[in-house]
DOGUTI-837361 format. One record per residue (C-alpha): x, y, z; residue number from 1. Coordinates in Angstrom, 1 decimal. Example, Ala and Ser with C-alpha at 12.3 -4.5 7.8 and 13.67 -1.06 7.14 Angstrom:
BEGIN
R       u       v       w  num
R    12.3    -4.5     7.8    1
R    13.7    -1.1     7.1    2
***
This chain:
BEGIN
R       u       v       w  num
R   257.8    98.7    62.4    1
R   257.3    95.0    62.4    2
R   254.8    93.5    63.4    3
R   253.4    90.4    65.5    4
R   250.7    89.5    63.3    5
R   253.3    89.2    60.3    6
R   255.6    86.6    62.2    7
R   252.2    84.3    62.6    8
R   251.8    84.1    58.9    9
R   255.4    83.0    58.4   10
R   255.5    79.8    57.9   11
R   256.4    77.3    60.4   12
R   256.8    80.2    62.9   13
R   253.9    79.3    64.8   14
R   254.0    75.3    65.4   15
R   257.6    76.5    66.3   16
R   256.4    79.1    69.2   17
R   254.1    76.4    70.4   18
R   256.7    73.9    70.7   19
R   258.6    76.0    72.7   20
R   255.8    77.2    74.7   21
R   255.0    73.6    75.8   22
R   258.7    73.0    76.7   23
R   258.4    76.0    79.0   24
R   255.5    75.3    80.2   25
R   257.2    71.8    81.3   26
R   260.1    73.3    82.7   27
R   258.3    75.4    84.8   28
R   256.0    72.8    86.3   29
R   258.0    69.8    86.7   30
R   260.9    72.7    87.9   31
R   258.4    74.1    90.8   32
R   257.2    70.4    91.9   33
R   261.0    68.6    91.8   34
R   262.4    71.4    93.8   35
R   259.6    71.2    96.4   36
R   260.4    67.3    96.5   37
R   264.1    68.2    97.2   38
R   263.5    70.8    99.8   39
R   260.6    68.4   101.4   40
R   263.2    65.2   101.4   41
R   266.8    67.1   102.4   42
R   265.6    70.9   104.0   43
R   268.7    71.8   102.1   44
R   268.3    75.5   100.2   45
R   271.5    74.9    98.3   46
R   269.9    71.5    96.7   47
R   266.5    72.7    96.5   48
R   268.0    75.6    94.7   49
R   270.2    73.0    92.4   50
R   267.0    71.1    91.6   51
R   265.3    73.8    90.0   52
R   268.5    75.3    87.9   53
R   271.3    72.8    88.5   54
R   270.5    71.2    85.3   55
R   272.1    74.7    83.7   56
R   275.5    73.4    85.4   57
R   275.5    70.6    82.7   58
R   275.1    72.7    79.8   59
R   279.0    73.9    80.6   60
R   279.8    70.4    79.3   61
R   277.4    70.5    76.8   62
R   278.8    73.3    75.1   63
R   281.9    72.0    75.0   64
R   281.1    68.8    73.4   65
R   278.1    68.6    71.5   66
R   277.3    72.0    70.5   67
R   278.7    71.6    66.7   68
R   275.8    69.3    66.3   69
R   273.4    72.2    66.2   70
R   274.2    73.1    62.7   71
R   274.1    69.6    61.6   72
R   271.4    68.0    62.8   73
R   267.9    68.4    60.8   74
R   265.9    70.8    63.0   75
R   262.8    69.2    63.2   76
R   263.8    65.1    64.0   77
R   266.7    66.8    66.8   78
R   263.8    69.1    68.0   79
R   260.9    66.2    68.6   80
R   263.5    63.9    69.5   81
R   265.2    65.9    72.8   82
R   261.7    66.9    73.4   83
R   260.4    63.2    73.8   84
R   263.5    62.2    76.1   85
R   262.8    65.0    78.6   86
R   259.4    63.5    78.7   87
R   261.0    60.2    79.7   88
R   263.6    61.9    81.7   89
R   260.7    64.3    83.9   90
R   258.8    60.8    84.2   91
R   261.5    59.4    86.1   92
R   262.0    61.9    88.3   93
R   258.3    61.4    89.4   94
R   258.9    57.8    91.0   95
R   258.5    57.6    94.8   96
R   261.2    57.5    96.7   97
R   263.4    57.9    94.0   98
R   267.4    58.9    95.9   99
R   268.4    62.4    95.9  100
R   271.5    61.7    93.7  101
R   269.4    59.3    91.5  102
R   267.6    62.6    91.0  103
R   270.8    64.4    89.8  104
R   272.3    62.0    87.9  105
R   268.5    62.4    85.7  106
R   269.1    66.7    85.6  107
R   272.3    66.4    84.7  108
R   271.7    64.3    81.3  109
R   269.2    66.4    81.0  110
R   271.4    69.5    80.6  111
R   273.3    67.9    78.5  112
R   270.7    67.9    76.2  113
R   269.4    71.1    76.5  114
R   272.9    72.6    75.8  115
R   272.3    71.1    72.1  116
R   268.0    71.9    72.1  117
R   269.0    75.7    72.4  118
R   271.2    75.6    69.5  119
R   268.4    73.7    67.4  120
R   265.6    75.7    68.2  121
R   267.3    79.6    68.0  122
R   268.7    78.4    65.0  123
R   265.9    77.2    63.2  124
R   264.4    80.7    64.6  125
R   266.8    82.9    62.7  126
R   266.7    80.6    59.5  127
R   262.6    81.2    59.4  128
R   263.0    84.7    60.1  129
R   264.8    87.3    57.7  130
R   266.9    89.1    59.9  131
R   265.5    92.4    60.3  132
R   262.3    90.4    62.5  133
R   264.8    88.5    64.3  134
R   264.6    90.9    67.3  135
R   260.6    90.7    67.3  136
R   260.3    87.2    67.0  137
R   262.9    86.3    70.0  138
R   260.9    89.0    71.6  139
R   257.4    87.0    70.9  140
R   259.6    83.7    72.0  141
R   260.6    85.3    75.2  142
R   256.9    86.3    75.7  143
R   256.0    82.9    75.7  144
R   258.3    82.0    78.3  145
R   257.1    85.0    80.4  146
R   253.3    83.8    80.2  147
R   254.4    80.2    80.4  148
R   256.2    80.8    83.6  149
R   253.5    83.0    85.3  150
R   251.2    80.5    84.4  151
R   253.2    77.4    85.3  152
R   254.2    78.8    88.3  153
R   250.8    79.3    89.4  154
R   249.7    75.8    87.8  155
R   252.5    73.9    89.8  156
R   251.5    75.6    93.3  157
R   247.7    74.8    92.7  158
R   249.1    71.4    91.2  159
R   251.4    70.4    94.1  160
R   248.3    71.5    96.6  161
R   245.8    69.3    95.0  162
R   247.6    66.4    93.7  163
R   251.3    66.1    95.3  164
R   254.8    67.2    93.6  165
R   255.2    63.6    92.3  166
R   252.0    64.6    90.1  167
R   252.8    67.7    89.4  168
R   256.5    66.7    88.1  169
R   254.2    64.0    85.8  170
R   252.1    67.0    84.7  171
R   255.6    68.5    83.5  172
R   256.8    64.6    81.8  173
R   253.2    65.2    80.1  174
R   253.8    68.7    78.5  175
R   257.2    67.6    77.3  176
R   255.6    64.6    74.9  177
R   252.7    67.3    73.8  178
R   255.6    69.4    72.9  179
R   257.5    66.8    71.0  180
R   254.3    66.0    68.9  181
R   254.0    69.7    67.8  182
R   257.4    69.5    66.4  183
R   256.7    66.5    64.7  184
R   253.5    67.0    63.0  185
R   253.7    70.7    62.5  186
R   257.4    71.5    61.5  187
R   258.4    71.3    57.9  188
R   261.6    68.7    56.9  189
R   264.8    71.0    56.4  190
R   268.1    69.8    55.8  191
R   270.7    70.6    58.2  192
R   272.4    74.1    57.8  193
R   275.8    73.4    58.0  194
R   277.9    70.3    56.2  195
R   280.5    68.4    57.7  196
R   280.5    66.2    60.9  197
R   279.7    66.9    64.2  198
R   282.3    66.5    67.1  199
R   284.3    67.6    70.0  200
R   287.1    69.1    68.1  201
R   284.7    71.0    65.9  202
R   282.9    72.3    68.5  203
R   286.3    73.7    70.4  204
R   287.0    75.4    66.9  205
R   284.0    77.3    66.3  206
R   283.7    78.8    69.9  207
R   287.5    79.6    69.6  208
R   286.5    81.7    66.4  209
R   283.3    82.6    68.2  210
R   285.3    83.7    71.4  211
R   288.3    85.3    69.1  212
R   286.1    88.8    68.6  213
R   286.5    91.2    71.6  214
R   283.5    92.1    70.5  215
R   281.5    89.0    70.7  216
R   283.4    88.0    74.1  217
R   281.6    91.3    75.6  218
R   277.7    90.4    73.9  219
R   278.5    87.0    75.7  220
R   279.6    87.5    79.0  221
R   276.9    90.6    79.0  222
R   274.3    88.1    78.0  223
R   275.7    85.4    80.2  224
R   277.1    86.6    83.7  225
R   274.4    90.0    85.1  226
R   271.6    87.9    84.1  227
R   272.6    84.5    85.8  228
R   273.5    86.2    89.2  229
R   269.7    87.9    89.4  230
R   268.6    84.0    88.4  231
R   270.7    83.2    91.3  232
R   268.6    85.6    93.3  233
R   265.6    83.8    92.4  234
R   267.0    80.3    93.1  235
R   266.4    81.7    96.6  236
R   262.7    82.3    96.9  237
R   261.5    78.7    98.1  238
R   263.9    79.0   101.1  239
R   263.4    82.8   101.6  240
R   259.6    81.9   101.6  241
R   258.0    78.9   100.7  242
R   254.9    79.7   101.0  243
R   254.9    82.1    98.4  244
R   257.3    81.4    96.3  245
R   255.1    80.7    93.4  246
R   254.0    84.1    93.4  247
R   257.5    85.6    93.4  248
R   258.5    83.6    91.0  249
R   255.1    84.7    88.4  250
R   255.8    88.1    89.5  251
R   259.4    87.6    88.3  252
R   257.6    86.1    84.2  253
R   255.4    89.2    84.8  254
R   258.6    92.0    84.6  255
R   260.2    89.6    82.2  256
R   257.6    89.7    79.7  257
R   256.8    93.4    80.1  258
R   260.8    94.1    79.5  259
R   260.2    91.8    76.3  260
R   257.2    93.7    74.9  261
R   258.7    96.9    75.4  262
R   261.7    96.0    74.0  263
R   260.8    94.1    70.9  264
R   257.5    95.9    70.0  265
R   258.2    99.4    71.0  266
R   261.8   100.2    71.5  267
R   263.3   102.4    68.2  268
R   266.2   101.4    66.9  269
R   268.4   104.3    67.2  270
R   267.9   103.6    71.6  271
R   268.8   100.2    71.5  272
R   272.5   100.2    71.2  273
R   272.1   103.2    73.8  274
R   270.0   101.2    76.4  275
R   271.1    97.5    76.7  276
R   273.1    98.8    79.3  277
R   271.1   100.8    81.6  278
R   268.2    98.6    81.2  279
R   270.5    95.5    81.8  280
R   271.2    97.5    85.1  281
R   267.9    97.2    86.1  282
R   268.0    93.9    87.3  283
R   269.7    94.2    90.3  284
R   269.0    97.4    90.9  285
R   265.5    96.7    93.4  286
R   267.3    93.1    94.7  287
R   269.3    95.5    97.6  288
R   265.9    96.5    99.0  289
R   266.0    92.7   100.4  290
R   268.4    93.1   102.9  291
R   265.4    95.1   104.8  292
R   263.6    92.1   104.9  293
R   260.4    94.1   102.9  294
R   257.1    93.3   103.3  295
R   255.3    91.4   101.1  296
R   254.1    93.7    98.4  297
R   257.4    95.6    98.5  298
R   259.3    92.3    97.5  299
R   256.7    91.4    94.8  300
R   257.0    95.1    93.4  301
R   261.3    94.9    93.6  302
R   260.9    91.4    91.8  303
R   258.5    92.6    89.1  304
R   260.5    95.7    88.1  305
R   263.7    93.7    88.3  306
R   263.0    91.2    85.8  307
R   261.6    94.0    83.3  308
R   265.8    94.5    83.1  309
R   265.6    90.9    81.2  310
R   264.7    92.5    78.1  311
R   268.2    93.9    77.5  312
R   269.1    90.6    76.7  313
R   267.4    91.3    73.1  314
R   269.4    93.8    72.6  315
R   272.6    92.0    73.7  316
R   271.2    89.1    71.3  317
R   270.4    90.9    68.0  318
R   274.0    93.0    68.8  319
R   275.1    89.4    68.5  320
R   273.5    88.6    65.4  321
R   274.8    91.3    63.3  322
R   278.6    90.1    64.4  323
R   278.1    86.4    63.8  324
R   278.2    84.5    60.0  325
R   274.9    82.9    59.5  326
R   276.0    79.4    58.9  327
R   277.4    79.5    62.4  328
R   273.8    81.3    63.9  329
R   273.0    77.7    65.6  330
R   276.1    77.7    67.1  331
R   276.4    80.7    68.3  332
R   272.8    81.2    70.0  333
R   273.7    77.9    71.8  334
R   276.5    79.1    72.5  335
R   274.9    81.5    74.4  336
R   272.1    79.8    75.6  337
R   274.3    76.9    77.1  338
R   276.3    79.5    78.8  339
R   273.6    81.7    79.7  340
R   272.3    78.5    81.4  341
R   275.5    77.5    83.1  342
R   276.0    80.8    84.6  343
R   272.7    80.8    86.2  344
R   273.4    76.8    87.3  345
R   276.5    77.9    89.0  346
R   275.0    81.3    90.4  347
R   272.0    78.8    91.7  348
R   274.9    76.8    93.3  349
R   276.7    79.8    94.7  350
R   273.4    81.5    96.0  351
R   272.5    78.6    97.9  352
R   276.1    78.3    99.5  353
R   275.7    81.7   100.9  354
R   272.0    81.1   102.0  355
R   273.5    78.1   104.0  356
R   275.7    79.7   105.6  357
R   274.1    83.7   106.2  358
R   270.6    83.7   105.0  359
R   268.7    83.5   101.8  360
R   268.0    87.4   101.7  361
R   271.8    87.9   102.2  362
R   272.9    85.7    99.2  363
R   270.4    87.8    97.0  364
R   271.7    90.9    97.9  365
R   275.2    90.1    97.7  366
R   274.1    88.4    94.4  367
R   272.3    91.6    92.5  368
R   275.7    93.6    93.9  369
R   277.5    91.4    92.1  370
R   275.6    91.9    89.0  371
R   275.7    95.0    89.2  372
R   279.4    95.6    89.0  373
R   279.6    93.5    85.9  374
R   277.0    95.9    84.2  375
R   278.3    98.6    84.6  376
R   282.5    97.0    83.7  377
R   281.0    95.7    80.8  378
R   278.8    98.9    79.8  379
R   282.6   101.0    80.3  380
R   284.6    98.3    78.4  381
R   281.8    99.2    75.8  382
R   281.9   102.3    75.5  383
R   285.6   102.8    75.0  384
R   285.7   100.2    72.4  385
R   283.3   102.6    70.4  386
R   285.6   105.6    71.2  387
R   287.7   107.1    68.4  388
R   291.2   106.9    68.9  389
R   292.7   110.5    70.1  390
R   294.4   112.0    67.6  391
R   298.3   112.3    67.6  392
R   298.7   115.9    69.5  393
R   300.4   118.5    67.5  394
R   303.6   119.8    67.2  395
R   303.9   122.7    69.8  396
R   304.8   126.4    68.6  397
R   307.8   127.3    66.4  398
R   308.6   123.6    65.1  399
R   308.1   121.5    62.4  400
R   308.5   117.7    62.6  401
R   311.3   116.6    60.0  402
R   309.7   114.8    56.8  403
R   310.6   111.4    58.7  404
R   308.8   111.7    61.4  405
R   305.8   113.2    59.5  406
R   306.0   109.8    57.3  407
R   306.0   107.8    60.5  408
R   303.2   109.4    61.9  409
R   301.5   108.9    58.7  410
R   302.0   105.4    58.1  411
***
């Protein structure tokens, strides 16, 4: 069994995992403190929610135009370089009085740009790694984003209480240029991994061939569609309760990052193919236990066993893996991190029409119901693809086909 002290002695692994951890770390912060800012200026839980994952809307486009870049770019200069202009897009969005739409116009080129960074980085992750650590080391990556959120979280609530959301979105501009200096200095030079040149029409041919597997269609719309709904769910808890929000949303990085050390340390391999279902089923499974209106510690506990469901997506990644050529493996992880993204803008989007208009515990129920029921199509769609086909019935009592037949069935 692999293990986490080995990837740290790969090389570049680790100034690679600390890049991302800043990013995250960024995201979180300047996330949390720009949708306080929106909810403060417009009371609106539909933009609030949009603030904090409406730049996913904009990685739609983005993987529909610039995703072929992924593979031709060299990782390190398109790694620093994306990182250094969400730094100067985050320390926009902290100028006073800065107009709502001002404010989306800034997330929305900043999705664009993150529909390409996905690509980069997951790319450059399963060129460092040989294949059979791939699994652990997006485990150990999805770690990072579990700590990084529970900590950021936390760090942007304390932040926003002791300097203001404008500092705390600064904070987040600040992380971003730390991370594009650990790329810089600590990533080696590698050439791109694919020839050829980057553009539109190359990027509609490779997710064609990407999309042209039936196969592949269901490891993408498993890892793109149950999983954005439950973050649509989550979109909702600064309206369903601002005041603690923060903690649901730590709560939420705390199941994450359990699901991820259980999967990618101690899962065998002969269960994975068996549970990315039923675990993938886990994330909406507690979200129904909202329409009760819990208490407190009964919606922490539903939000921390919910997000331990996240870890499926592992298994839904390295199933991925094994049916993807590795010159495309750039394009195809941004692939699904741009959809993955896209999905949970929209679900954001659609969770905080239905909180307008019913309630924000209503949209996350009828949300996680929703998710549900793609599970569990997807798990049966699954599951007859792996059936053998029936065997022609034979002939009944007394006959014999004639020889043409037999050659026909034969054939």
């Amino acid at each position: 069994m692999p293990r986490y002290r080995a990837l740290f002695r790969t090389p570049e692994f680790t100034p690679l995992f600390l890049t991302g951890s800043a990013h995250n770390a960024a995201q979180t912060i300047a996330g949390l403190g720009l949708a306080t800012l929106v909810f403060r200026a417009t009371g609106s839980p539909l933009l609030s929610a949009l603030a904090l994952f409406g730049p996913s809307l904009a990685q739609l486009i983005g993987a529909t135009t610039l995703l072929s870049a992924a593979d031709r770019l060299p990782p390190r200069a398109a790694i620093a370089g994306l990182a250094l202009f969400f730094a100067l897009g985050t320390a926009v969005l902290a100028i006073p009085a800065l107009p709502t739409w001002a404010v989306f116009v800034v997330l929305l080129a900043e999705g664009l740009a993150a529909s390409l960074g996905g690509g980069v980085r997951y790319g450059l992750l399963n060129e460092i790694l040989p294949r059979g650590e791939y699994l652990l080391g997006r485990s150990v990556t999805n770690m990072a984003v579990g700590v990084c959120q529970i900590g950021g979280f936390a760090a942007g609530g304390v932040l926003i209480a002791l300097l203001s959301p404008h500092g705390t979105v600064l904070v987040g501009a600040g992380l971003y240029l730390a991370a594009a200096l650990l790329a810089r200095l600590g990533l080696g030079k590698r050439p791109p991994r694919a020839g050829g040149r980057a553009s539109v029409a190359e990027t509609w041919r490779t997710n064609r061939r990407l999309w042209s597997s039936p196969a592949r269609r269901r490891c993408y719309l498993a890892l793109w569609v149950p999983n954005g709904l439950i973050v649509g769910c989550e979109s909702l808890f600064v309206p369903y309760a601002p005041e603690r929000a923060g903690l649901l949303f730590a709560c939420a990085a705390l199941g994450m990052l359990a699901g991820d050390v259980a999967v990618g340390r101690f899962l065998p391999a002969r269960l994975r193919g068996r549970l990315r279902f039923p675990l993938q089923a886990l994330l909406a499974a507690p979200f129904p236990v909202f329409a009760l209106d819990p208490a407190p510690p009964l919606a922490l506990l539903a939000v921390t066993v919910s997000a331990v469901g996240y870890g499926a997506s592992l298994l839904h990644q390295e199933r991925l893996m094994e049916l993807v050529p590795a010159e495309l493996s750039g394009h195809a992880l941004g692939l699904h991190t741009s959809g993955m993204l896209a999905l949970q803008g929209v679900s954001a989007a659609l969770a905080g029409t239905l909180a307008q208009y019913t309630s924000p515990r209503t949209g996350m129920v009828l949300l996680a119901l929703a998710s549900l029921t793609v599970t569990l199509a997807l798990a049966r769609a699954d599951r007859k693809a792996d059936e053998p086909p029936r065997p022609t019935e034979a002939p009944s009592s007394g006959t014999r086909p004639s020889p043409r037949t037999a050659r026909r069935r034969t054939a």
